[in-house]
N, C-alpha and C positions, 0 to 999 in steps of 0.2 A: 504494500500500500504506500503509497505517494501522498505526501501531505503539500497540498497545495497554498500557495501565501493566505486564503483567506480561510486555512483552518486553521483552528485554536484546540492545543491539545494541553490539558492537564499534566505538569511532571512534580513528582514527588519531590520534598526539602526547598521549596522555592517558599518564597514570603507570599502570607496572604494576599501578596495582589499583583504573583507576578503567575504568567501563563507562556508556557515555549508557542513560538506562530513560526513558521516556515517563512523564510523571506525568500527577496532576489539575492542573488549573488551581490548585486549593490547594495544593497540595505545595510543598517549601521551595525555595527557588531554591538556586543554587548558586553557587560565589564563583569569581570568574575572577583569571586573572594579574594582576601588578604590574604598574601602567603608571609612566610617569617624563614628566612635561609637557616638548614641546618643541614649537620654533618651529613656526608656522603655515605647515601645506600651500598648495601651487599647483598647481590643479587642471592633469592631465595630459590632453591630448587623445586619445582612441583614435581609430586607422585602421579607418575600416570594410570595407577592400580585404581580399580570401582570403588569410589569412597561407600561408604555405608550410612547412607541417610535414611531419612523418614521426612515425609511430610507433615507440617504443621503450621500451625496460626499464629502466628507472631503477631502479641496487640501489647506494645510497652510505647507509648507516645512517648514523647521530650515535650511536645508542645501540642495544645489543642486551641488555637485558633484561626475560625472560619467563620469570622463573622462579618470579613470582605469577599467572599466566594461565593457565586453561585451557586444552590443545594447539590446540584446534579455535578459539579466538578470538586467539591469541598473534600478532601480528603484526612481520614481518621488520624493520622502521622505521618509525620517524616520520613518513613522507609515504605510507603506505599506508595510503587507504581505501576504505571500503564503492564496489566496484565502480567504481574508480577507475582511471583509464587516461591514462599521461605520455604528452605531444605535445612536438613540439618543432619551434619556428618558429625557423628559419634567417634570415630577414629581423630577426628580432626580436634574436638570439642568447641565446634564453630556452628555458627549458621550462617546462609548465603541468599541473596533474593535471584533471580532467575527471571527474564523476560522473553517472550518471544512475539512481543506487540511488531507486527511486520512493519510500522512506517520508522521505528528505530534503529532497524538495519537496513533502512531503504533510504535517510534522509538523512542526509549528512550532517546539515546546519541542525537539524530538530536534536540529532545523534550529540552531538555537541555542544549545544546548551544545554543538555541534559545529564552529561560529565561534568560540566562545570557546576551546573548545581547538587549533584551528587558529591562531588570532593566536598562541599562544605559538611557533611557530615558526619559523625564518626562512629565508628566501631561502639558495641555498647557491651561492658566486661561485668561476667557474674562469675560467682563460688560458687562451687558444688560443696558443702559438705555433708561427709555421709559419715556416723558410726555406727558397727554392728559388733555382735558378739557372737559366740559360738556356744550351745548348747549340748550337751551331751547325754544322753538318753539310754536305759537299756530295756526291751523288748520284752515279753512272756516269755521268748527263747533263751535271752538271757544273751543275746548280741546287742553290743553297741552300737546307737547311726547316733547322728552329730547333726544340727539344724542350724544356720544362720538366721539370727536373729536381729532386723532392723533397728536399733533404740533412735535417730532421729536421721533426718535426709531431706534437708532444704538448701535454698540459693539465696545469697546476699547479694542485692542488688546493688550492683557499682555505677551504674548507672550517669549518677551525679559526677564521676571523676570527668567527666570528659562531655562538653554540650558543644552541638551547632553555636560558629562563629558571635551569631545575632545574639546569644543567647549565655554567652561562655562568663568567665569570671576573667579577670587582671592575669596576665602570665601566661594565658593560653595562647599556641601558634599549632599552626599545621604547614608544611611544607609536601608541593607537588611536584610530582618526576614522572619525566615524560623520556621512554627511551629515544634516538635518535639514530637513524644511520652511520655507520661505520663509528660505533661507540667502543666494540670489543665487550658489551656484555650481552651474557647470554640471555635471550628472550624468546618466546612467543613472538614474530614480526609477522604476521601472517600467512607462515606455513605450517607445516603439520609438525614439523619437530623445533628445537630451540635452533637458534644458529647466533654467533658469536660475528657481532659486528659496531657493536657500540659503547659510555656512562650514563649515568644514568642523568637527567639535566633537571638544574634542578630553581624552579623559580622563586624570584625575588616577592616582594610582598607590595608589587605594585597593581593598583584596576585594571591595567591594560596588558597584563604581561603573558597571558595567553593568547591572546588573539595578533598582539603587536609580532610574534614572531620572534622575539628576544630570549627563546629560548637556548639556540644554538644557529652558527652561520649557516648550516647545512641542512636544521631540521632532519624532519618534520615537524613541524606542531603537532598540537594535540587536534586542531581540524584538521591539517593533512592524513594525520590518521586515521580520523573519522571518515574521511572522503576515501582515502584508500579502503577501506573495512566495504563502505557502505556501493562500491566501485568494484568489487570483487564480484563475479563469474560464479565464485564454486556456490555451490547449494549449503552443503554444512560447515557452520563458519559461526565464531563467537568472539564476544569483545569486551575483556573483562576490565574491572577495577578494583584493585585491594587498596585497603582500608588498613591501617598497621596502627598500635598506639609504641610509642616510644618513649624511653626516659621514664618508665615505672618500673621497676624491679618485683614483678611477679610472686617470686621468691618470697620474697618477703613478707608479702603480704602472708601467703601460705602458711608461713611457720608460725608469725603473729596469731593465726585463726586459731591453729592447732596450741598455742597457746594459752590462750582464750579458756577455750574448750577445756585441758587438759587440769586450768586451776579450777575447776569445777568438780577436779576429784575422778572424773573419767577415767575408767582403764580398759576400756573395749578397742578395737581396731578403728583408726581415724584416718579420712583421706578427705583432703581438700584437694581441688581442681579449679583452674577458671577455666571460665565458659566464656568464649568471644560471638556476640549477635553481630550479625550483619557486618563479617569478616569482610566481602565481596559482594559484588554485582555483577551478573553477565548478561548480555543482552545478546540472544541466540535469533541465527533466522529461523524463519519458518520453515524449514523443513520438514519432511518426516522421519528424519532420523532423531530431527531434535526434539519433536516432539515425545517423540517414542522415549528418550532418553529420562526426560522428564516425570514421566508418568510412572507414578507409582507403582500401580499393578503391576505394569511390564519389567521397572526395574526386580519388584521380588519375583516375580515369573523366571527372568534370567538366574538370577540368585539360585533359587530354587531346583529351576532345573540346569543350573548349571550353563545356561547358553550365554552370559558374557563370555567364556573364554574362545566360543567365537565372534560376538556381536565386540566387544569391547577393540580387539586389533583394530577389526574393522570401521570400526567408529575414528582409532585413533589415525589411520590410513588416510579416512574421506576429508575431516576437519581439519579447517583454518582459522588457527588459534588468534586471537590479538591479544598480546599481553602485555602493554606497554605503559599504562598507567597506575602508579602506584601511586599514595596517598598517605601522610604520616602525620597521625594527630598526637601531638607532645601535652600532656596534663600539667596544669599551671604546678609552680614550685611550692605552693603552700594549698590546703597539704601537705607534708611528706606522705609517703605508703606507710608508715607507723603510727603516724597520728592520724589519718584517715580509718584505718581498720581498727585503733582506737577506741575510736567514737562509736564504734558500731560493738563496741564492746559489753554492754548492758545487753543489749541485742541478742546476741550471739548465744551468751549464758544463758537466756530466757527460754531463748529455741532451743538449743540441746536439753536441759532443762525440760523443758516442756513435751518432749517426744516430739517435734512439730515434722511432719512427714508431707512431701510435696508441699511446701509453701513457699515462699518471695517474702525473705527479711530484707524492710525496706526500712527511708529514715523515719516513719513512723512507730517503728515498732520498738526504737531507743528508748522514750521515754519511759515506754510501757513497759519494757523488758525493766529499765532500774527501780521503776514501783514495784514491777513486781519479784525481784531481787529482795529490795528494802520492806517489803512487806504490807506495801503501801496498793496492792491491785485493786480493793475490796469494790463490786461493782454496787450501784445505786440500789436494790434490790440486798445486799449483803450488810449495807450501813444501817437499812430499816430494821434488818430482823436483829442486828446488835443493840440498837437503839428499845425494842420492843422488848430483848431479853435485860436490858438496864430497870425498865419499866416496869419490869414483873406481870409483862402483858404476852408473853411469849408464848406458843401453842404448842404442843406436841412435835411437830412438823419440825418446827425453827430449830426445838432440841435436838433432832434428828441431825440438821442439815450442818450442826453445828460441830456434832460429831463426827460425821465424814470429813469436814473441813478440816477438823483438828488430825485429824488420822493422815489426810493428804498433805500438810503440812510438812508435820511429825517425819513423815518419808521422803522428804523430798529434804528436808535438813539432815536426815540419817544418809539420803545416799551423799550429800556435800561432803559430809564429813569425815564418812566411812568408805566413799567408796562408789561408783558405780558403774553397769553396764561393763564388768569381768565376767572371762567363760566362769560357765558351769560345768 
């Protein structure tokens, strides 16, 4: 599909009142985000093996407002576009959105204002953590089996470390790299395998400095790319952008968690992980290879029966990769990763603490985690019936409830102190 100057098409991370329109070749360019120079990329290897995803709904906004947009074009967040669909690789511990809207591999100028508003975005970084324990059991027969047992498995949203430009705190920069011919690094240039010809280049933090050409004397730009992508012949062909955060030390974060957790007396098996949302974007043509690729069913179908280790060569044979834009968003310096995961300390003790299984520890849930640390949770409903047992007006019930409270307490300061969540 061919978008012609007088359509107006909806693109995702653009400001409430801006819309991609197809122009002339003549028409004015248009001025893209601050970039902030930083240190010099190393180029990352991709696996060409079947990552292992699943299909899913990705609904974490940064921002919800639409109240300069049309109903019919208003869109729910930032990572939502044109016929866009989140995967998510469990081997990777990433998610990725995925397009195959035909006028985005068809239109070059559309193709490229839609990279430029895409780089202003960033990566969005969660925790996994999970403890379990091991049980041990013996049978009527008088043989031992042994059971893994869940005690708690939720995600802390990082969320806040890192916001779109509009939107960001003091300190915050992101730096974009656009590869270039005869650079000597290895990329995706639009064949099917890597090929070694270029650096990575890397722009200044001026309005004009994607479109002005001052990337490098030789180029391409990032629309020559797009014009090359969108100019290409083959049928199956893809045009990606990663998304990288930089200058946080991971690590760290990690050991702090498991830190966290561990002064709470915990002695079960602990493993933290982050989790990177919307690593990448690839805007795929419509083919049917690509569609097929895409699609669920078919990928566990192959899985299943085993036919990626023909379909996958095959795939890798027909495609023409473009892998030329990378994107580095650097988290402001205060913060540190110690005093950020910190803060989320009250938090963290409540959820482990609490068994909380499949949920999103967000900044909400700090304060309520140190009430209820400090002893201070008691909900509106719990103040009454204390107030009524003050009173000598309290019923049967209230004495009840009063003593399970007291028993739930009672164990939950026994396992702090003694211990908890070791095999059995």
């Amino acid at each position: 599909m061919t978008v012609s100057k007088a359509q107006t098409l909806p693109v995702a991370g653009a400001s409430t009142d801006i819309l991609l329109e197809a122009q002339d070749p003549t028409g004015e360019p248009c001025s893209t985000g601050n970039l902030v120079p930083y240190p010099a990329y190393s180029d990352l290897e991709n696996d060409d093996s079947p990552p292992a995803y699943v299909e899913h709904d990705e609904s974490l906004p940064l921002v919800n407002d639409h109240d300069n947009l049309p109903n019919e074009l208003a869109l729910s967040n930032l990572y939502e576009i044109p016929g866009g669909r989140v995967l998510t690789s469990k081997r990777e511990g990433k998610t990725y959105t995925v397009s195959l809207a035909p006028y985005l591999s068809s239109n070059a100028e559309v193709l490229y204002k839609f990279f430029k508003l895409q780089a202003d975005i960033p990566p969005l970084i969660c925790f996994s953590v999970k403890g379990t324990h091991t049980v041990s059991r013996r049978n009527s027969d008088r043989q031992r089996s042994s059971e893994t047992v869940t005690d708690f498995d939720f995600l802390i949203d990082g969320s806040g470390i890192l916001a779109a430009p509009r939107y960001a705190r003091d300190g915050y920069h992101r730096v974009t790299k656009v590869i270039k011919d005869n650079d000597g690094v290895s990329a995706y240039r639009g064949g099917r395998f890597k090929s070694t010809r270029s650096g990575w280049v890397t722009n200044e933090n001026t309005e004009n400095s994607l479109e002005s050409g001052d990337q490098a004397t030789n180029g391409p730009t990032l629309e020559e790319w797009c014009q090359r992508f969108c100019n290409d012949k083959s049928g199956v062909r893809s045009f990606t952008l990663h998304r990288d955060i930089v200058s946080w030390n991971l690590n760290i974060i990690q050991q702090e968690i498991k830190s966290i957790i561990r002064s709470t007396n915990y002695r079960g098996s602990l493993s933290v992980s982050p989790f990177i949302k919307q690593s990448r974007l690839t805007i795929y043509s419509p083919s049917f290879f690509n569609k097929m690729r895409t699609n669920n069913l078919v990928w566990w179908a192959c899985v299943i029966l085993q036919l990626w280790i023909l379909a996958w060569p095959l795939l890798i044979l027909l495609e023409r990769r473009y892998e030329i834009i990378r994107v580095e968003h650097r988290p402001p310096d205060f913060p540190t990763e110690t005093e950020w995961i910190r803060r989320f300390a009250p938090a963290i003790k409540a959820a482990a603490l609490g068994r909380r299984k499949g949920e999103t520890v967000t900044t909400v849930d700090i304060t309520r985690g140190a009430d209820m640390l400090a002893g201070r949770d008691d909900t509106h409903a719990e103040r009454e019936r204390r107030q009524r047992m003050d009173r000598g007006e309290a019923t049967w019930a209230d004495s009840v409830v009063g003593v399970v409270r007291g028993v739930s307490e009672v164990a939950r300061h026994w396992d702090t102190s003694l211990g908890w969540g070791g095999d059995e």
